[in-house]
NUZADO-880445 format. One record per residue: x, y, z of N, C-alpha, C in turn; residue number from 1; residue in one letter. Coordinates in steps of 0.05 Angstrom, whole numbers. Each point is the difference from the previous one (the first is absolute). Last residue first. Layout:
<atoms>
atom n_u:X | n_v:Y | n_w:Z | ca_u:X | ca_v:Y | ca_w:Z | c_u:X | c_v:Y | c_w:Z | num:NUM | residu:A
...
</atoms>
This chain:
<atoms>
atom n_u:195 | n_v:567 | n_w:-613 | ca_u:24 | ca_v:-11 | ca_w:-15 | c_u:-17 | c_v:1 | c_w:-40 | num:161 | residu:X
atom n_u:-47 | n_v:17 | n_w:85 | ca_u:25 | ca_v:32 | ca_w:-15 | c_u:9 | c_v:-18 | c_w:-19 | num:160 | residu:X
atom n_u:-42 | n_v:-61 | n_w:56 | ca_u:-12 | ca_v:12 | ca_w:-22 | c_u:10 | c_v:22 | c_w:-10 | num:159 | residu:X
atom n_u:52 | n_v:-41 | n_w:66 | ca_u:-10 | ca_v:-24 | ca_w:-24 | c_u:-23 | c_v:14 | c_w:-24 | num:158 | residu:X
atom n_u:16 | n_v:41 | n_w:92 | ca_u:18 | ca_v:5 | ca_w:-19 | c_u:7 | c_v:-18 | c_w:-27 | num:157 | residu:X
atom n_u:-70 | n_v:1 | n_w:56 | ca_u:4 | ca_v:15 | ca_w:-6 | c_u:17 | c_v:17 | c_w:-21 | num:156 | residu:X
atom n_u:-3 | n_v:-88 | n_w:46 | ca_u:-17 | ca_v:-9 | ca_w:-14 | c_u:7 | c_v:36 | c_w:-17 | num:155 | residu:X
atom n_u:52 | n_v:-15 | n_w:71 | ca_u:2 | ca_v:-13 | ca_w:-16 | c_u:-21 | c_v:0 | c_w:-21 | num:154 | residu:X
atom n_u:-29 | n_v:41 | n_w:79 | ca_u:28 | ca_v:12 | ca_w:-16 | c_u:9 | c_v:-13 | c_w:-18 | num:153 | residu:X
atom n_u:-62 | n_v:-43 | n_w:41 | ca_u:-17 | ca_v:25 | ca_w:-2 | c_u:22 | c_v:10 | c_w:-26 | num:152 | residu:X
atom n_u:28 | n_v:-56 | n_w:58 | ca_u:-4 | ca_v:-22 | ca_w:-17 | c_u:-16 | c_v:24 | c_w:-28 | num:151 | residu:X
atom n_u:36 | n_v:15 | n_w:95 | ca_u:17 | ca_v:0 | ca_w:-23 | c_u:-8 | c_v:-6 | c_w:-21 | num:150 | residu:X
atom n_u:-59 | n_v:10 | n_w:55 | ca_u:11 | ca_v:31 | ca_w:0 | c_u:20 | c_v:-11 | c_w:-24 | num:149 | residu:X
atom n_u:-37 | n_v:-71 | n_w:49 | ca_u:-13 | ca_v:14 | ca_w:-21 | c_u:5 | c_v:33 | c_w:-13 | num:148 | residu:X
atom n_u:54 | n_v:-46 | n_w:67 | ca_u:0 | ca_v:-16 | ca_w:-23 | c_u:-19 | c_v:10 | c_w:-21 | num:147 | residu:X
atom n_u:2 | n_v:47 | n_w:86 | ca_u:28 | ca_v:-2 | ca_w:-18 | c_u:2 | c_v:-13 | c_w:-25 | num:146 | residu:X
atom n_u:-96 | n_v:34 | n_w:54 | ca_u:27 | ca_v:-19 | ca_w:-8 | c_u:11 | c_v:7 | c_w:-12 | num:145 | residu:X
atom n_u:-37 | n_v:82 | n_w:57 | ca_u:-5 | ca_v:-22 | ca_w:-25 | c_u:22 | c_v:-17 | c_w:4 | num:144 | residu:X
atom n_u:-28 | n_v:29 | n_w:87 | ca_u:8 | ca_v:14 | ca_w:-17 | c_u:-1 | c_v:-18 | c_w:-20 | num:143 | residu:X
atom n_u:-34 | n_v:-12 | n_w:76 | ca_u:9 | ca_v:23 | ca_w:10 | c_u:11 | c_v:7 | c_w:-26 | num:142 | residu:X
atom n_u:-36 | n_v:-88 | n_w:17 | ca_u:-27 | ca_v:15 | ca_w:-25 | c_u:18 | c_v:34 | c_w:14 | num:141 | residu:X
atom n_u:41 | n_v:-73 | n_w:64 | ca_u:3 | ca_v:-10 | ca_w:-34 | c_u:-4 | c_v:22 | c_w:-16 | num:140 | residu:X
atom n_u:24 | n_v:29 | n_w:101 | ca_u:-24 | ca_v:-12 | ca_w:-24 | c_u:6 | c_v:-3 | c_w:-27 | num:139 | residu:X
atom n_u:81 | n_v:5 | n_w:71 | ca_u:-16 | ca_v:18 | ca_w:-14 | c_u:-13 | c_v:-17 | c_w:-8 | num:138 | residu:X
atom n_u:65 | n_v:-42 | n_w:42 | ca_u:-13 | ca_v:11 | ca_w:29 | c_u:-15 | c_v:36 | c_w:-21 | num:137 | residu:X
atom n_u:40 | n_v:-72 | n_w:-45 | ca_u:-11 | ca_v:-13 | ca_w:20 | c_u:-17 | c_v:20 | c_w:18 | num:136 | residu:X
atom n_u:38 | n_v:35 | n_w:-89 | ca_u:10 | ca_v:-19 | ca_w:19 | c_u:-22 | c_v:-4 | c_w:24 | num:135 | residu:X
atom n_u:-11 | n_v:-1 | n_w:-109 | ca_u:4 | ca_v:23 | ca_w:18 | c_u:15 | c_v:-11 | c_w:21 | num:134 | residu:X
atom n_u:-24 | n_v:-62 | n_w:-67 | ca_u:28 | ca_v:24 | ca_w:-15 | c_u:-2 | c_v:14 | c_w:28 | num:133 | residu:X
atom n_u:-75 | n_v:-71 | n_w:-26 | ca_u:-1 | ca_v:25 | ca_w:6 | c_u:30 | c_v:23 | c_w:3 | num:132 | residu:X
atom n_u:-36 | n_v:-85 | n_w:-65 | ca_u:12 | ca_v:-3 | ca_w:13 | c_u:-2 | c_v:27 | c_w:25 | num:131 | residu:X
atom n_u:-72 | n_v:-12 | n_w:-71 | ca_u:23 | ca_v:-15 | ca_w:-7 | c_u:7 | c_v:4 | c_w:30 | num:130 | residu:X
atom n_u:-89 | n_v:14 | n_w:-28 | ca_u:6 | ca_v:-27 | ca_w:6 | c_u:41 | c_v:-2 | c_w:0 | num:129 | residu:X
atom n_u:-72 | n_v:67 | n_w:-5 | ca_u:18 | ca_v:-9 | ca_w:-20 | c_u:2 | c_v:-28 | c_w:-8 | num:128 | residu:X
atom n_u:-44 | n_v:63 | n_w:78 | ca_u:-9 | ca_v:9 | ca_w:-17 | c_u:5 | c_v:-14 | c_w:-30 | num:127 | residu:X
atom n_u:32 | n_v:-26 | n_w:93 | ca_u:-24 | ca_v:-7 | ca_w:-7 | c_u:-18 | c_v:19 | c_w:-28 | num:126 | residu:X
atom n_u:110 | n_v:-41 | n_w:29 | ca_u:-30 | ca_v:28 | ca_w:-8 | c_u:-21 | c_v:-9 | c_w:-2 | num:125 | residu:X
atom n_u:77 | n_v:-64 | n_w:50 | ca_u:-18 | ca_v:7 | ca_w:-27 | c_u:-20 | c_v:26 | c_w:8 | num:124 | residu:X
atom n_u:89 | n_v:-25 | n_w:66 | ca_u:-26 | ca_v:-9 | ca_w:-4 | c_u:-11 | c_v:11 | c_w:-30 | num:123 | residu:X
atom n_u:82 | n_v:10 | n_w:52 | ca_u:2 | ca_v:-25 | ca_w:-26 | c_u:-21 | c_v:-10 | c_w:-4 | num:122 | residu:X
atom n_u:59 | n_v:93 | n_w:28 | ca_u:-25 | ca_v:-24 | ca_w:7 | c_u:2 | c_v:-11 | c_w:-18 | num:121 | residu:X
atom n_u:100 | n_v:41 | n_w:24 | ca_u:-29 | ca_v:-5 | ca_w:-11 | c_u:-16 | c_v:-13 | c_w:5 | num:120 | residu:X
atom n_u:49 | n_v:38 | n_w:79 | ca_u:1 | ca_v:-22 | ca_w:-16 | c_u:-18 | c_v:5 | c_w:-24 | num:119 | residu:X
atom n_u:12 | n_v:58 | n_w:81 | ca_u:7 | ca_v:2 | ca_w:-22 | c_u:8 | c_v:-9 | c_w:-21 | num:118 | residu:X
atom n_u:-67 | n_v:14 | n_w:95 | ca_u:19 | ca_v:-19 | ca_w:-21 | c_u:9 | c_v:7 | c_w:-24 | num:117 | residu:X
atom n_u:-26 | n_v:49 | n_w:91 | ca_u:-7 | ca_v:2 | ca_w:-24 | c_u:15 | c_v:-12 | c_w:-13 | num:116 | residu:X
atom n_u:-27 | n_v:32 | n_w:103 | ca_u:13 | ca_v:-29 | ca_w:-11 | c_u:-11 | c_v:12 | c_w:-32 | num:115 | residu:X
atom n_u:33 | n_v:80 | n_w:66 | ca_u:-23 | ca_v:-16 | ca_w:-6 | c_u:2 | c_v:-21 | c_w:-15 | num:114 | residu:X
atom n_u:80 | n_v:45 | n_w:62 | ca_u:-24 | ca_v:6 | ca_w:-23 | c_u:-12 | c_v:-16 | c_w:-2 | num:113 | residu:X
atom n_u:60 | n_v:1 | n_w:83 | ca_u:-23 | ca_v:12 | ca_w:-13 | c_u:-14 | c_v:5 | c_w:-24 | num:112 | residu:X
atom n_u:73 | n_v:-67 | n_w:9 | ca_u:-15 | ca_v:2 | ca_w:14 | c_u:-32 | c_v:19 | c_w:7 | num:111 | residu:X
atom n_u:64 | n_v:-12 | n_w:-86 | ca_u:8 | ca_v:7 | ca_w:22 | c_u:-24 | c_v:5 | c_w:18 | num:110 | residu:X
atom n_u:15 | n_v:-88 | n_w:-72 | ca_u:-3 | ca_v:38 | ca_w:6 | c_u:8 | c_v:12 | c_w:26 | num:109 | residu:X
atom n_u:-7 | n_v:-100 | n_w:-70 | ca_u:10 | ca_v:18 | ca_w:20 | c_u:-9 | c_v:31 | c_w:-5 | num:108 | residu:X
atom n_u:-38 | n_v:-116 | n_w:-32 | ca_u:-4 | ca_v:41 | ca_w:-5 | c_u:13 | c_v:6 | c_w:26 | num:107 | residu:X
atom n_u:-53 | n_v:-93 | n_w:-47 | ca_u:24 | ca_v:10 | ca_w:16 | c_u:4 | c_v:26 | c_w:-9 | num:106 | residu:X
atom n_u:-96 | n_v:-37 | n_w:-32 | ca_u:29 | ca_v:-1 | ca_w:2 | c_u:23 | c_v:15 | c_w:19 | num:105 | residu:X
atom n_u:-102 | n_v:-18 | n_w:-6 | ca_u:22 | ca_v:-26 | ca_w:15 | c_u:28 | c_v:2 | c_w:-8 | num:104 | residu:X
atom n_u:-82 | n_v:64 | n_w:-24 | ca_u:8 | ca_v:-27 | ca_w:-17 | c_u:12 | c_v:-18 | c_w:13 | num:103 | residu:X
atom n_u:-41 | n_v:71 | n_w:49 | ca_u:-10 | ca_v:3 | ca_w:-17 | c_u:-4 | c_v:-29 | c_w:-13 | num:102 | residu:X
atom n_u:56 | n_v:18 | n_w:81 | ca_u:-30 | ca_v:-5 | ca_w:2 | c_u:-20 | c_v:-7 | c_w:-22 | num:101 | residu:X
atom n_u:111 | n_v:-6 | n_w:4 | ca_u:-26 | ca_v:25 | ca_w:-18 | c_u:-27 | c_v:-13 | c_w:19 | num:100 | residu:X
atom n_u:98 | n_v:-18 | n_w:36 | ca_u:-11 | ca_v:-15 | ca_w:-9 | c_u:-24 | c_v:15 | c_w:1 | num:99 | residu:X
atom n_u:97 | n_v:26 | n_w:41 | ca_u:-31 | ca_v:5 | ca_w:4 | c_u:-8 | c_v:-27 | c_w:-29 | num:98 | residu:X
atom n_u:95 | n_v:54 | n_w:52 | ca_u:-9 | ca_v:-17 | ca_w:-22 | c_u:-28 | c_v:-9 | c_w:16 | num:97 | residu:X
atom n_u:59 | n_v:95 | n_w:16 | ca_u:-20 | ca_v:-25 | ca_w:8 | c_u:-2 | c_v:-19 | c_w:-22 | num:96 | residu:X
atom n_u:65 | n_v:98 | n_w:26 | ca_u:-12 | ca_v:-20 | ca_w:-23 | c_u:-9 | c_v:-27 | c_w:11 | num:95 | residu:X
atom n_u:7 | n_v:96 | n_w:63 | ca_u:10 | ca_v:-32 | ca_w:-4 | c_u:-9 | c_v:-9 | c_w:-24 | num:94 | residu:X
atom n_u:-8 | n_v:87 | n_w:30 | ca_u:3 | ca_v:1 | ca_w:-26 | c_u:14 | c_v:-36 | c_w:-10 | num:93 | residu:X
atom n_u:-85 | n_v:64 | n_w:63 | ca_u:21 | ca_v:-17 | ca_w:-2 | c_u:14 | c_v:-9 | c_w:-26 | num:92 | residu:X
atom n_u:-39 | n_v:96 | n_w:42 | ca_u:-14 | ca_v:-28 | ca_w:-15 | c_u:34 | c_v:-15 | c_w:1 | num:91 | residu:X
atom n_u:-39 | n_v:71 | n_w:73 | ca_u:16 | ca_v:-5 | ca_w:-20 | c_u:-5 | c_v:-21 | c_w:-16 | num:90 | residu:X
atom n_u:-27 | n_v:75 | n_w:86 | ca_u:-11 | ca_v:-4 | ca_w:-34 | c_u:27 | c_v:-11 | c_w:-11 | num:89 | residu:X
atom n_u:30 | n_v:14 | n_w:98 | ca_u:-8 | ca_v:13 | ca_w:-19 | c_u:-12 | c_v:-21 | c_w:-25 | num:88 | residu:X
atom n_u:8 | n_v:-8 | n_w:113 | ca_u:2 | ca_v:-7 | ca_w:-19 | c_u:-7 | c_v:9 | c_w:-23 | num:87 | residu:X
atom n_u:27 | n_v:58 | n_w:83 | ca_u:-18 | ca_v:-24 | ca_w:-5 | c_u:10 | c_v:-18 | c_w:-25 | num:86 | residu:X
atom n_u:73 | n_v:40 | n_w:74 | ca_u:-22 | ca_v:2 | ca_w:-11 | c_u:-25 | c_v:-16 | c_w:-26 | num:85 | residu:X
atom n_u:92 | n_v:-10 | n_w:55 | ca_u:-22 | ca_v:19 | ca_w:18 | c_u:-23 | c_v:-4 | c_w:-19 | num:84 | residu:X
atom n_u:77 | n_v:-29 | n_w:-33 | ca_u:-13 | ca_v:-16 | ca_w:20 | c_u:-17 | c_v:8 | c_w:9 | num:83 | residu:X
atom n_u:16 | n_v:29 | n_w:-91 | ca_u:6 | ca_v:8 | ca_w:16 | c_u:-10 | c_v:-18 | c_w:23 | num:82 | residu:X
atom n_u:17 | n_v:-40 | n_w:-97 | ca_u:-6 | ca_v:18 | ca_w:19 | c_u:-6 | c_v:5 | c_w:24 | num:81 | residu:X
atom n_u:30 | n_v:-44 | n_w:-106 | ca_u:6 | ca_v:-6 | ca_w:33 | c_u:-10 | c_v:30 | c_w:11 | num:80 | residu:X
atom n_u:-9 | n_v:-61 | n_w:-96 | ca_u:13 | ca_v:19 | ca_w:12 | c_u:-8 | c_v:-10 | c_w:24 | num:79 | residu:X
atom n_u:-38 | n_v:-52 | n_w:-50 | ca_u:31 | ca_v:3 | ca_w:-19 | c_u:11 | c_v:35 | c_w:8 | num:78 | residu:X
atom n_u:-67 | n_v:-83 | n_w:58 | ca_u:2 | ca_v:23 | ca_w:-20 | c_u:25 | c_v:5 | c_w:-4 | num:77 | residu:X
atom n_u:-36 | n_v:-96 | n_w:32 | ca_u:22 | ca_v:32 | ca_w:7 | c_u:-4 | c_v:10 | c_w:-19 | num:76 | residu:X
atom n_u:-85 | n_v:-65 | n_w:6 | ca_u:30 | ca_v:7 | ca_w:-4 | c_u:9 | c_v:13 | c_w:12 | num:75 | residu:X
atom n_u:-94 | n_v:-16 | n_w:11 | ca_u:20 | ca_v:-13 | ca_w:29 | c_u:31 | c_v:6 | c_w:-21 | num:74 | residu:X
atom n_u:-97 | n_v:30 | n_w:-28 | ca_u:12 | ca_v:-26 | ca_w:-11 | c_u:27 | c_v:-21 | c_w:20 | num:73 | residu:X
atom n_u:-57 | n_v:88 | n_w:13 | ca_u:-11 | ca_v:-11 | ca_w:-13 | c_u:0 | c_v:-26 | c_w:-6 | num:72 | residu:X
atom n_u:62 | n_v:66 | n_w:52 | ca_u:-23 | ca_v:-25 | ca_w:11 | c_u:-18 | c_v:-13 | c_w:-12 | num:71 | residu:X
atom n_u:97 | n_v:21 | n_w:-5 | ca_u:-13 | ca_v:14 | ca_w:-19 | c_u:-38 | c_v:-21 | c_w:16 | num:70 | residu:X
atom n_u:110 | n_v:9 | n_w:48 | ca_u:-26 | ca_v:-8 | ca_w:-20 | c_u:-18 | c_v:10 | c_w:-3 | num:69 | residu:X
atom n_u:104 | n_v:35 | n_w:28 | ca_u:-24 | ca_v:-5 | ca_w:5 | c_u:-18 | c_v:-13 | c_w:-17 | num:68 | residu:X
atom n_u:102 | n_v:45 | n_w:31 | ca_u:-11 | ca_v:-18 | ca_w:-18 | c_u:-33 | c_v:-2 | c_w:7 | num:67 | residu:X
atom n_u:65 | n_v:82 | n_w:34 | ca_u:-11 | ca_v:-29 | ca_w:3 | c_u:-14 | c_v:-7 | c_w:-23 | num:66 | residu:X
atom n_u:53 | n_v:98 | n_w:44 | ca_u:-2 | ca_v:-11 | ca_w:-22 | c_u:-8 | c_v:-28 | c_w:1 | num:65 | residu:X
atom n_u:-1 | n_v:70 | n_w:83 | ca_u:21 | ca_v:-20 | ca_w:-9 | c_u:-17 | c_v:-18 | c_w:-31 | num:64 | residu:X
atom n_u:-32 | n_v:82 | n_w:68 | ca_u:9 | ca_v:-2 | ca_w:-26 | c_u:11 | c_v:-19 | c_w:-15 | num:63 | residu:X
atom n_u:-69 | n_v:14 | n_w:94 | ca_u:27 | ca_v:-18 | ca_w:-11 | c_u:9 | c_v:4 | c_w:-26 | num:62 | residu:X
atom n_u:-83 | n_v:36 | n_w:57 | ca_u:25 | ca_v:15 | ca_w:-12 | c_u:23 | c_v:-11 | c_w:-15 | num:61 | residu:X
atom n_u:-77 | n_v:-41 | n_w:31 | ca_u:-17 | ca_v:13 | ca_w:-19 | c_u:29 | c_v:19 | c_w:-4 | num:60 | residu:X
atom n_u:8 | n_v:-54 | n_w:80 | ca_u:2 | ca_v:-14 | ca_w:-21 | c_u:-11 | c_v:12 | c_w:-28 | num:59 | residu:X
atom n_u:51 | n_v:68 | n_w:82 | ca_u:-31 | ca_v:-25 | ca_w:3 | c_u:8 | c_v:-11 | c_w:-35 | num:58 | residu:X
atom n_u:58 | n_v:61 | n_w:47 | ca_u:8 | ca_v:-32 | ca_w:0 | c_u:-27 | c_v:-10 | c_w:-13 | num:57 | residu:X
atom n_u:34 | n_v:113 | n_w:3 | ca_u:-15 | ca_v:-26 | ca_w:15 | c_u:5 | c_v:-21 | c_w:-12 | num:56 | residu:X
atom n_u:51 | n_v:96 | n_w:17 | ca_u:-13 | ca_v:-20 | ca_w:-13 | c_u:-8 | c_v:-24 | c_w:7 | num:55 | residu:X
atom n_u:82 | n_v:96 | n_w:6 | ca_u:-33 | ca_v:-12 | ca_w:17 | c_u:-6 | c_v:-20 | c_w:-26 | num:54 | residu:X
atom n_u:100 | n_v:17 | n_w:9 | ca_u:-27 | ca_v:18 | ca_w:-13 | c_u:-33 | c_v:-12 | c_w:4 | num:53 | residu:X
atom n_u:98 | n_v:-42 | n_w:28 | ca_u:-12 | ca_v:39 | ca_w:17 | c_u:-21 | c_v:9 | c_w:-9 | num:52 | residu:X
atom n_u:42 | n_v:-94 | n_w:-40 | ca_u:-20 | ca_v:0 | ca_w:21 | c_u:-5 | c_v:27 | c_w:19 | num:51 | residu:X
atom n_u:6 | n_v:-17 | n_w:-112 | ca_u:10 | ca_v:11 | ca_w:24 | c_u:-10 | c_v:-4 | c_w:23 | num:50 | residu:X
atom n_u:-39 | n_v:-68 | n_w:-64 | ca_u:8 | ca_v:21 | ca_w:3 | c_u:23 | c_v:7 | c_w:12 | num:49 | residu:X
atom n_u:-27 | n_v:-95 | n_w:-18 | ca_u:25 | ca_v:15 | ca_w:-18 | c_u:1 | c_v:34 | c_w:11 | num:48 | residu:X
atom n_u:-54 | n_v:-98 | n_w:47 | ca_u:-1 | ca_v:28 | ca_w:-14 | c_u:25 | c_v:13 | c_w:-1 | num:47 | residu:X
atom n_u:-31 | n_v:-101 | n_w:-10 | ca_u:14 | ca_v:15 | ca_w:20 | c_u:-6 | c_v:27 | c_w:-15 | num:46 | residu:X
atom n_u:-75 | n_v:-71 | n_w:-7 | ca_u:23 | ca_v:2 | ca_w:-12 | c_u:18 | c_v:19 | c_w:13 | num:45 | residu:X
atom n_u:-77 | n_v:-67 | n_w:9 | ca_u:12 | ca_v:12 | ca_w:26 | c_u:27 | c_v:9 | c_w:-12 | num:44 | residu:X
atom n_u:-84 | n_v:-42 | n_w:-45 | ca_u:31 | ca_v:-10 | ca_w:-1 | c_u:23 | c_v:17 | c_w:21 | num:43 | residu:X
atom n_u:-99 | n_v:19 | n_w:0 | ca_u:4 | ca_v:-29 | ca_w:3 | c_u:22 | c_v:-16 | c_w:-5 | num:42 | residu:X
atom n_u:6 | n_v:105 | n_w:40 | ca_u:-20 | ca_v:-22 | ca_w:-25 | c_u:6 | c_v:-21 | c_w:3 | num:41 | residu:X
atom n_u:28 | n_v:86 | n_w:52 | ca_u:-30 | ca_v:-19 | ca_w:13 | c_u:-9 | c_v:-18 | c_w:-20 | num:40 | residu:X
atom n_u:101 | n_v:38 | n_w:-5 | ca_u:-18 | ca_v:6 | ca_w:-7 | c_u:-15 | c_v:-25 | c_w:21 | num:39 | residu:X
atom n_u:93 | n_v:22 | n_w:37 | ca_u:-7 | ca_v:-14 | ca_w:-25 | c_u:-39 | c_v:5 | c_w:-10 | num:38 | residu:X
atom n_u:98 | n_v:53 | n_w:57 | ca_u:-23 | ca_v:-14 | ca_w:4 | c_u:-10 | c_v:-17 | c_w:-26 | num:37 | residu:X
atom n_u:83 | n_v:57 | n_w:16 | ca_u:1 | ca_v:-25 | ca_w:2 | c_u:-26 | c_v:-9 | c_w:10 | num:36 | residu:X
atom n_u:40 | n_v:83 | n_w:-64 | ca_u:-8 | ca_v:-10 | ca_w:19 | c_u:-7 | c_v:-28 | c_w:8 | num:35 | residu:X
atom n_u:81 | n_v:58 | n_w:-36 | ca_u:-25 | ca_v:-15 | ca_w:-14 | c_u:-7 | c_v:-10 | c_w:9 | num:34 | residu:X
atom n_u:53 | n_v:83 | n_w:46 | ca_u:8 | ca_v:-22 | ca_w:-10 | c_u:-21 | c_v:-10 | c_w:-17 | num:33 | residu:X
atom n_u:6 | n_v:91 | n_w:41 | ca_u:15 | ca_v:-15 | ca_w:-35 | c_u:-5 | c_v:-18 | c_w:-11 | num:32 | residu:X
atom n_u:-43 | n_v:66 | n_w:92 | ca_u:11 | ca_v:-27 | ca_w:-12 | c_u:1 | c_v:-8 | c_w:-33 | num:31 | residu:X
atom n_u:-14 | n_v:89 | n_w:65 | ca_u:-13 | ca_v:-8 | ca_w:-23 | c_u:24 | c_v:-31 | c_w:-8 | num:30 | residu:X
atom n_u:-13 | n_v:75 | n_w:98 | ca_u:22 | ca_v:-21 | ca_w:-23 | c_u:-16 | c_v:-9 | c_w:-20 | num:29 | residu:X
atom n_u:-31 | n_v:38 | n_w:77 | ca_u:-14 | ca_v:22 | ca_w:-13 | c_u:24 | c_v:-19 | c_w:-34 | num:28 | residu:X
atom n_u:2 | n_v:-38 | n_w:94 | ca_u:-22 | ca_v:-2 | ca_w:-15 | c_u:-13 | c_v:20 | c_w:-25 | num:27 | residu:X
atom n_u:93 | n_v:-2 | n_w:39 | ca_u:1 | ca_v:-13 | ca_w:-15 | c_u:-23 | c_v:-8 | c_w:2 | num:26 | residu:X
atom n_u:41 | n_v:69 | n_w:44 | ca_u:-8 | ca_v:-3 | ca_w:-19 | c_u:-11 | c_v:-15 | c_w:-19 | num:25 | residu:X
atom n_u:57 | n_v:-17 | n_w:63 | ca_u:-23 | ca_v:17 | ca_w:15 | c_u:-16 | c_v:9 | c_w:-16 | num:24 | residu:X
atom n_u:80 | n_v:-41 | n_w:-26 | ca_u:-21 | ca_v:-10 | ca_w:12 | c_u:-21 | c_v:6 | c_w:13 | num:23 | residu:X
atom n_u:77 | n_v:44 | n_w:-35 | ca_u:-31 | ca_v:2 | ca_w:-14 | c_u:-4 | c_v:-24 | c_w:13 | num:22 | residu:X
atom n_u:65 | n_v:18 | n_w:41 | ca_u:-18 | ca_v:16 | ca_w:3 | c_u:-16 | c_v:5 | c_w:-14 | num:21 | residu:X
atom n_u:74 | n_v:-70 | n_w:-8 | ca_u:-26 | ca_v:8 | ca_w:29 | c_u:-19 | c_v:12 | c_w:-7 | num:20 | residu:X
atom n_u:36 | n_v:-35 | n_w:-95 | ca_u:8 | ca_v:12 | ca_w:27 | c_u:-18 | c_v:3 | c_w:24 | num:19 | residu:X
atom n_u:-4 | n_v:-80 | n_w:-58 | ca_u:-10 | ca_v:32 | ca_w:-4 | c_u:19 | c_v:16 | c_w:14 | num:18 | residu:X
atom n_u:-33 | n_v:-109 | n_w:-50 | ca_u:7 | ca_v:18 | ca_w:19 | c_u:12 | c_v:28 | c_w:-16 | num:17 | residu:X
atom n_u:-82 | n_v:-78 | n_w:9 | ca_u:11 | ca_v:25 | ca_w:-11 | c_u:27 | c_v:14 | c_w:15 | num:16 | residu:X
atom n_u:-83 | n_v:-89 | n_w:-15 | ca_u:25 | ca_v:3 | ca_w:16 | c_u:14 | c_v:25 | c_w:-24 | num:15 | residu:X
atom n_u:-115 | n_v:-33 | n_w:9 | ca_u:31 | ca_v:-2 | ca_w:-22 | c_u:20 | c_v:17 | c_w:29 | num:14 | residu:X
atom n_u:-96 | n_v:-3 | n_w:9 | ca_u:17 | ca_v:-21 | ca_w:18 | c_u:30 | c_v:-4 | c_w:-23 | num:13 | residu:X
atom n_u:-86 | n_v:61 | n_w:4 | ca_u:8 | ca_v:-19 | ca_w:-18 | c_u:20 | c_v:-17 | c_w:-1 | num:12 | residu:X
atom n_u:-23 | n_v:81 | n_w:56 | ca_u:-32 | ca_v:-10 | ca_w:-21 | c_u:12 | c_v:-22 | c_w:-12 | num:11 | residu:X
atom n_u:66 | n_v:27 | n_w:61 | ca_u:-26 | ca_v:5 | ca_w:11 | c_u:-15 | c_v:-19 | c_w:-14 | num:10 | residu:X
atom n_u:98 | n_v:-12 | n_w:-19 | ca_u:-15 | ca_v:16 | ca_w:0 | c_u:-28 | c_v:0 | c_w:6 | num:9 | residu:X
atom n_u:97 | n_v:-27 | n_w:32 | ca_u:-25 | ca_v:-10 | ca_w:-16 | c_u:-16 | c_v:15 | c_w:3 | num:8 | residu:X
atom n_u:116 | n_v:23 | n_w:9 | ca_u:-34 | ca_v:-10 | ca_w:11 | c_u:-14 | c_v:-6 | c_w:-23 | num:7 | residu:X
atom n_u:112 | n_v:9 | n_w:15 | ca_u:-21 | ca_v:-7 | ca_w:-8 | c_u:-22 | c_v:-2 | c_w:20 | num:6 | residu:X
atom n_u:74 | n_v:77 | n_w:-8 | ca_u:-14 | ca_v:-16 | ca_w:19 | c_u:-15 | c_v:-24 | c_w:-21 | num:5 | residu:X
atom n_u:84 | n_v:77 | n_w:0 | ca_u:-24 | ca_v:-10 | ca_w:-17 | c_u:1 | c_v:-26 | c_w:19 | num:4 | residu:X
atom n_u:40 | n_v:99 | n_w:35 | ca_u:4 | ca_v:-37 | ca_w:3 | c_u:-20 | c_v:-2 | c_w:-20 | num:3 | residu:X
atom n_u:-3 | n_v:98 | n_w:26 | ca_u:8 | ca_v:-13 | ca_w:-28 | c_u:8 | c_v:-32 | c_w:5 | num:2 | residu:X
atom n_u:-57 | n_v:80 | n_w:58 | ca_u:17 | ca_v:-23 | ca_w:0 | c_u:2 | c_v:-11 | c_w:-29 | num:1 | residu:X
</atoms>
């Protein structure tokens, strides 16, 4: 019989129509359509497969691309991944405004790195007495003074002269 018939199909309830006589046929039929179940995840996202080609729903399968926080700190990470799956190693790249534990000075960064002020210090050498030049978040005595270095040089070159 050649009449095209609409039916529904067995495994997946989509409406097909056919001629009769493959209807008879039509559990061995591989469905086209995009299937209309929705994943086991917590955002119950619709599934995009082929619905003829076998596959499962559970929530560890859900491909659907998502925003997510970073649990260290609770931001949105600056990518997105897979619903299904776990949470990937990422540092955060939110710029924070913070206040130095060290000195008290104000200081942005990006969330995961480590706090390091980059203000000059403005504490005295204790080897000199002059000013320390380094920054805040380096030991004063980490390298020679500037001032006496210059002063070194100056004097040096005063004697060539």
């Amino acid at each position: 019989c050649r009449v095209n018939v609409k039916q529904i199909l067995p495994r997946c309830g989509h409406e097909k129509i056919m001629q009769c006589n493959d209807w008879k046929n039509s559990k061995k039929f591989m469905c086209q359509e995009t299937c209309i179940r929705t994943y086991d995840c917590q955002h119950q996202h619709k599934c995009e497969k082929v619905c003829g080609v076998p596959h499962e729903h559970y929530g560890g399968d859900c491909p659907t691309q998502i925003d997510f926080k970073i649990p260290t700190c609770g931001h949105v990470a600056h990518f997105k991944k897979k619903c299904g799956g776990p949470i990937p190693p990422v540092k955060c790249k939110v710029v924070v405004k913070y206040y130095s534990k060290e000195c008290g000075h104000e200081q942005r960064r990006p969330c995961s790195d480590p706090e390091s002020c980059q203000h000059p210090c403005a504490r005295k050498r204790q080897d000199c007495g002059h000013s320390c030049q380094m920054k805040c978040s380096e030991p004063c005595l980490a390298g020679e003074c500037k001032i006496c270095a210059a002063k070194f040089k100056a004097a040096l070159t005063a004697a060539k002269l």
